[in-house]
C-alpha positions as CSV (number, residue, x, y, z in Angstrom):
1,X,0.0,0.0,0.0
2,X,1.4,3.1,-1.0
3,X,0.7,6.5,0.6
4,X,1.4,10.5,1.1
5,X,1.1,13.0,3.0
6,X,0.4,16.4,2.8
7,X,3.5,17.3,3.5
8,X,4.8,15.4,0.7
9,X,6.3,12.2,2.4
10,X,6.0,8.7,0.6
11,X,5.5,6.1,2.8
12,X,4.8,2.2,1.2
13,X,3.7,-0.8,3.9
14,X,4.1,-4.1,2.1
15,X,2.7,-7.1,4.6
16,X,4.8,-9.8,4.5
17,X,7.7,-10.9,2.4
18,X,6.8,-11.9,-1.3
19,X,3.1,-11.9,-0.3
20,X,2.7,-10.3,-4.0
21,X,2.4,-13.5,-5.2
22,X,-0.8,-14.4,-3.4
23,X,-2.8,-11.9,-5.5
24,X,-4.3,-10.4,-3.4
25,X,-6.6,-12.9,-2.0
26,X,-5.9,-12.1,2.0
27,X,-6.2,-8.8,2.1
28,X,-9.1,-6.7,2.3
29,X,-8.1,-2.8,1.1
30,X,-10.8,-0.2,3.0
31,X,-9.3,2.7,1.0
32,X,-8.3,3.1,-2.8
33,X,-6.3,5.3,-4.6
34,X,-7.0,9.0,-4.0
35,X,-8.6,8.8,-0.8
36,X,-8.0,11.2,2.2
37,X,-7.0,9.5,5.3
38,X,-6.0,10.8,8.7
39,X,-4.6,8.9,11.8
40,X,-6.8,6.0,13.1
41,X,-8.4,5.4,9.5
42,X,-8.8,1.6,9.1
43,X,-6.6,0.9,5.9
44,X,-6.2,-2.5,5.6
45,X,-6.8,-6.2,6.9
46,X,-5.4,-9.3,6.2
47,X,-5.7,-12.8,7.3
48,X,-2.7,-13.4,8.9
49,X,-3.1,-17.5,9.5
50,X,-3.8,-17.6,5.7
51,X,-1.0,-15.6,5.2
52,X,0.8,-18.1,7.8
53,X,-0.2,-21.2,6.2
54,X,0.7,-20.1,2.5
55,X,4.6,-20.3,3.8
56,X,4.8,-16.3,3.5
57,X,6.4,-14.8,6.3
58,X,4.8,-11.7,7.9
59,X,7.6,-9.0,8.4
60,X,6.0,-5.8,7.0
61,X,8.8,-3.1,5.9
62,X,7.4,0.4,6.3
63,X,9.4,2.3,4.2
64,X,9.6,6.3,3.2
65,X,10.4,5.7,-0.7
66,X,11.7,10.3,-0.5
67,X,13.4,9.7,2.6
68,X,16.6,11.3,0.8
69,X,14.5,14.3,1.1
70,X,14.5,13.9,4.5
71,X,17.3,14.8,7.6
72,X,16.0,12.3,9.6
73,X,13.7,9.6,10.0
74,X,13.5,8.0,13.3
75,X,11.4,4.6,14.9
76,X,9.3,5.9,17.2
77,X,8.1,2.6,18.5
78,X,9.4,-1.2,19.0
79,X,8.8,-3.8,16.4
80,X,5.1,-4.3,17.6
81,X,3.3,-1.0,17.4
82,X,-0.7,-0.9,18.2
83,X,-3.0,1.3,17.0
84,X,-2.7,4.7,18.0
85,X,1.1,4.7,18.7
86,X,3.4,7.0,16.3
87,X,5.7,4.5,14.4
88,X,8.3,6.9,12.7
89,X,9.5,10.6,13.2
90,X,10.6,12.4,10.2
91,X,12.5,16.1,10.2
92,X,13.4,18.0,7.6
């Protein structure tokens, strides 16, 4: 899933490692391209024992595609984050 912000950062979450190949069929997208969304907005939901089962593991890189642009980006959080927490800072 790919996003921006207002401010101009890129951001892409990809759940799971070469989950691509599953076409889709575990996930369930509650936005689509275009859409406004603000902090707390359901975006996504997957099955994660499908996921599981399939032989995919479920590492999920979060990744600022412009972070060149960027003087620093920062984890905010640990590994598990729940929903609500900030995950990354990023300064210019």
């Amino acid at each position: 899933m790919a996003c921006s912000s207002d401010s101009g950062i890129e951001l892409l979450i990809h759940v799971g490692i070469d989950t691509v190949k599953l076409n889709g069929e575990p996930f369930t997208a509650h936005v689509k391209e275009g859409d406004r969304v603000q902090a707390g907005d359901l975006l996504l939901e997957f099955d994660r024992q499908a996921i599981l089962d399939a032989g995919y593991d479920l590492a999920t890189p979060i990744i600022i595609s412009n972070s060149d642009g960027y003087r620093s980006v920062d984890i905010v959080s640990g590994s598990v984050v729940d929903a609500g927490q900030p995950l990354l800072s990023v300064s210019h």
